[in-house]
C-alpha positions as CSV (number, residue, x, y, z in Angstrom):
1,X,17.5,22.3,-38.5
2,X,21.6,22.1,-39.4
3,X,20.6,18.8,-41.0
4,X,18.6,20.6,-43.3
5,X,20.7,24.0,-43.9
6,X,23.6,21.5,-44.4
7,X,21.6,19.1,-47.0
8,X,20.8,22.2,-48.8
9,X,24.3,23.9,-48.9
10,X,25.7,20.6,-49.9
11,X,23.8,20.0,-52.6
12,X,24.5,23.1,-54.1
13,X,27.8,22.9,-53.7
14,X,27.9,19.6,-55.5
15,X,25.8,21.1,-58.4
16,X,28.5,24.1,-58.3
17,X,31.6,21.7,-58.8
18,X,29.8,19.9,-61.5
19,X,29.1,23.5,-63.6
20,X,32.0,24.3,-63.3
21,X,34.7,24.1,-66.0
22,X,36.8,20.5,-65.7
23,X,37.7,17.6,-68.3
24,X,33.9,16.0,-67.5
25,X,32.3,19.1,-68.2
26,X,34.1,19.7,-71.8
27,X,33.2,15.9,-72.6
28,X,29.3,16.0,-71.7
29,X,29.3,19.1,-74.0
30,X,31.3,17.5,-76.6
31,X,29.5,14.2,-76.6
32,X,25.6,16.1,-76.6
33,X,26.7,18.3,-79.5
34,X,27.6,15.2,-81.6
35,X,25.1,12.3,-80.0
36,X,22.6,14.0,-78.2
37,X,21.5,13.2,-74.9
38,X,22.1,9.7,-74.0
39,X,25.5,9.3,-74.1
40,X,26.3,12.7,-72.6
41,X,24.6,11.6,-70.0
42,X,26.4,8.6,-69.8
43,X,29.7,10.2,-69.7
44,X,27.8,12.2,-66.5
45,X,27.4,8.4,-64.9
46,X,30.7,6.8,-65.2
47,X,32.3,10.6,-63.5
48,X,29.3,10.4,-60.5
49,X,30.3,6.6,-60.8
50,X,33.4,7.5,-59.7
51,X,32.7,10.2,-57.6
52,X,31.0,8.0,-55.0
53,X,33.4,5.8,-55.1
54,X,36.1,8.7,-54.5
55,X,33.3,10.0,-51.2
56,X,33.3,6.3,-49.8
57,X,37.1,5.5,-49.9
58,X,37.6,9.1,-48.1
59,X,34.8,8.8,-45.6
60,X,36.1,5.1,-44.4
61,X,39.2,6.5,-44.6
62,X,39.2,9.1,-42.6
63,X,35.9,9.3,-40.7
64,X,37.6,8.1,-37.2
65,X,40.0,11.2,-37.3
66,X,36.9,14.1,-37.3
67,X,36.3,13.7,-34.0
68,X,39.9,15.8,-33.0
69,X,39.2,19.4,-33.2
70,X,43.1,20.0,-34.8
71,X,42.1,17.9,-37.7
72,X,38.3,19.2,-38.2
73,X,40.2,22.7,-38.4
74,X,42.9,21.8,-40.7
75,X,40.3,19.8,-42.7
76,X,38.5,22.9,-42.9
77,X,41.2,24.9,-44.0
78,X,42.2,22.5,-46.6
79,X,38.4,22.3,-48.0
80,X,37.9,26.1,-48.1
81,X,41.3,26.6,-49.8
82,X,40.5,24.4,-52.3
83,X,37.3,25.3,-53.2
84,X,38.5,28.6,-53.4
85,X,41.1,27.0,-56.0
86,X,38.8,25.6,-58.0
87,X,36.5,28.4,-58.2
88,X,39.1,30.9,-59.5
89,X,40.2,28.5,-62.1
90,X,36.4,27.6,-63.3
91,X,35.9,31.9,-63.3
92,X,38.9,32.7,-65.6
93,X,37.8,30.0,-68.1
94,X,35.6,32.9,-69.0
95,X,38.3,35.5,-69.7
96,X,40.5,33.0,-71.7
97,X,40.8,33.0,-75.3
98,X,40.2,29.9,-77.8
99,X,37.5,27.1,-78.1
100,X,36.6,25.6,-74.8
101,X,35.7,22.3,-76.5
102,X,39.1,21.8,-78.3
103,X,40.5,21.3,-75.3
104,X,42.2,17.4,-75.2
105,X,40.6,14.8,-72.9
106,X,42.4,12.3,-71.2
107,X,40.9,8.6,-71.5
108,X,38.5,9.1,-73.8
109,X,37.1,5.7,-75.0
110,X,33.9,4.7,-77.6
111,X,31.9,4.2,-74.3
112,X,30.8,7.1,-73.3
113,X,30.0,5.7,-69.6
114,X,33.8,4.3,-69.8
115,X,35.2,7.7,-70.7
116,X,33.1,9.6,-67.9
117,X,34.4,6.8,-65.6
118,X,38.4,7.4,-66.7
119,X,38.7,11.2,-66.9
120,X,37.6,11.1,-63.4
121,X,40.0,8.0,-62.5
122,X,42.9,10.1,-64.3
123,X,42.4,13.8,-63.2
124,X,44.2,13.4,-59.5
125,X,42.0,16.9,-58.8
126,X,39.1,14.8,-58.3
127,X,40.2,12.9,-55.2
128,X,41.6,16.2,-54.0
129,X,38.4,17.6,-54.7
130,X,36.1,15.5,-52.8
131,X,38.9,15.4,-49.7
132,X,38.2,19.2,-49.5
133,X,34.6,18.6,-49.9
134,X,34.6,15.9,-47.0
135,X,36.9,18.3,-45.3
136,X,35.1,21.5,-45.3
137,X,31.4,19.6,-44.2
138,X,33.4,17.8,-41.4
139,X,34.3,20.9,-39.9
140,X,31.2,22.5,-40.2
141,X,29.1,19.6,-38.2
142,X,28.4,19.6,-34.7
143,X,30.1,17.4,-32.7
144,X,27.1,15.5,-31.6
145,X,26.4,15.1,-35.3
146,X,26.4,11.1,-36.4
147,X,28.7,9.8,-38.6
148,X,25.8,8.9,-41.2
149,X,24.7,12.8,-41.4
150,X,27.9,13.2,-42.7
151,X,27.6,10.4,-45.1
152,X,24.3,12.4,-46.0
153,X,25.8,15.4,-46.6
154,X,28.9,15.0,-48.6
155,X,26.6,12.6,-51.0
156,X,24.4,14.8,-51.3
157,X,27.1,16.9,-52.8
158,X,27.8,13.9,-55.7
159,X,24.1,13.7,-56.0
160,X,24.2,17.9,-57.0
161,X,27.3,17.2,-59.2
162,X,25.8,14.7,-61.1
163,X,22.3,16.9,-61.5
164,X,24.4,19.5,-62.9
165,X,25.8,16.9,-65.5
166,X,22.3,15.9,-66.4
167,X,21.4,19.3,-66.9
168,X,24.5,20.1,-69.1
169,X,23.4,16.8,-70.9
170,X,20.1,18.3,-71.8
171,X,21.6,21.9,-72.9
172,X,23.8,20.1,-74.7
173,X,21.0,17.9,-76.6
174,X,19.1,21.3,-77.5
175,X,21.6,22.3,-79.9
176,X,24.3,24.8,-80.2
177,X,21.8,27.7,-80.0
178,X,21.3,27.0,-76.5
179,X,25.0,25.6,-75.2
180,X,27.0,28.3,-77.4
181,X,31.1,29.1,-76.2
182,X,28.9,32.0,-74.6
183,X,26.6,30.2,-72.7
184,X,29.7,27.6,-71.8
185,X,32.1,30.4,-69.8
186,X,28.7,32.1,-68.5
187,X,27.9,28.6,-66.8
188,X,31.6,28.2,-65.8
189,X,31.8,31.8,-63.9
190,X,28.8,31.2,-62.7
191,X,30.1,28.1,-61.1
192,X,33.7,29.6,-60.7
193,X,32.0,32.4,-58.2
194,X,29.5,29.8,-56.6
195,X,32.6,28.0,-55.9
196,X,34.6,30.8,-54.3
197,X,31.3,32.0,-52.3
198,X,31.0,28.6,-50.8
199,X,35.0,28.0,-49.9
200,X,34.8,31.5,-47.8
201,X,31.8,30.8,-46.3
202,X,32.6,27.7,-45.1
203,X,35.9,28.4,-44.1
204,X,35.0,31.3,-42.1
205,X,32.3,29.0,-40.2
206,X,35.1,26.3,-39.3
207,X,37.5,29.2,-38.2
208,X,35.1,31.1,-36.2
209,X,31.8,28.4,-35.8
């Protein structure tokens, strides 16, 4: 039954992170306003790309030290911190003034799969990201639970991320009448709170699970 609840809250955590408002989400937009939906979808699968690579690295990295209860806790308190983080700085995006799409992207290339692929290499709040991911889901596991469920999990958090890029990819093909600067810091707060909702919630359960 956790394997389940934890699939579930995993995956929509991964689809919150990838709503919310970051360097991949202003390209997708960017590149399905001007291209349509191909290549912002391939700027969606050089940042998932990168993603797993990020969850693999920090899983064989790290995987042998869940098993001490001190580390699952500070882990946790890590993850929930940070996802807290991120959340309040996707929900302000909707309070702050200008164009959301002028914003300046790092690495940007003529490949779109290229650029997707470098924003994520160069933004160092991606790694950190997934850490806190990896470290809030490690805390919340049993101890009897098998190094593979986690595996499960904490993909199945790149597999929501990269959904929600998909999705954007799609909005973003349908025109500016459906992905306006509206609909953009709607998305983001949305995300921004999801976000915030998710970093308590978990961090309460490693604290007090």
């Amino acid at each position: 039954m956790h394997l389940m609840l934890g699939a579930t809250e995993c995956l929509l955590m991964g689809m919150a992170v990838g709503a919310s408002y970051s360097p991949v989400f202003i390209e997708i937009i960017r590149k399905g306003l001007k291209g349509g939906f191909v290549p912002a979808f391939l700027v969606n699968a050089g940042a998932t790309l990168v993603d797993a690579a990020y969850v693999l690295i920090i899983f064989f990295g790290l995987s042998q030290f869940v098993s001490n209860p001190a580390a699952k806790l500070a882990l946790g308190l890590f993850g929930m911190a940070m996802l807290v983080y991120l959340g309040v700085q996707s929900a302000r995006e909707f309070f702050m003034k200008g164009n959301l799409l002028q914003q300046a992207i790092s690495g940007e290339t003529e490949n779109p799969f290229i650029t997707g692929a470098l924003i994520n290499v160069f933004n160092p709040i991606t790694i950190v990201a997934w850490l806190a991911f990896y470290g809030v889901v490690s805390s919340n596991l049993g101890t009897d639970a098998s190094r593979e469920i986690l595996l499960l999990d904490i993909g199945l958090a790149v597999i929501g991320a990269g959904i929600s890029g998909t999705a954007l990819s799609i909005a973003a093909h349908a025109g500016k009448g459906l992905m306006t600067e509206r609909a953009m810091r709607y998305v983001s707060l949305a995300a921004g709170i999801m976000l915030i909702g998710f970093g308590l919630y978990f961090g309460y359960s490693a604290i007090f699970a």
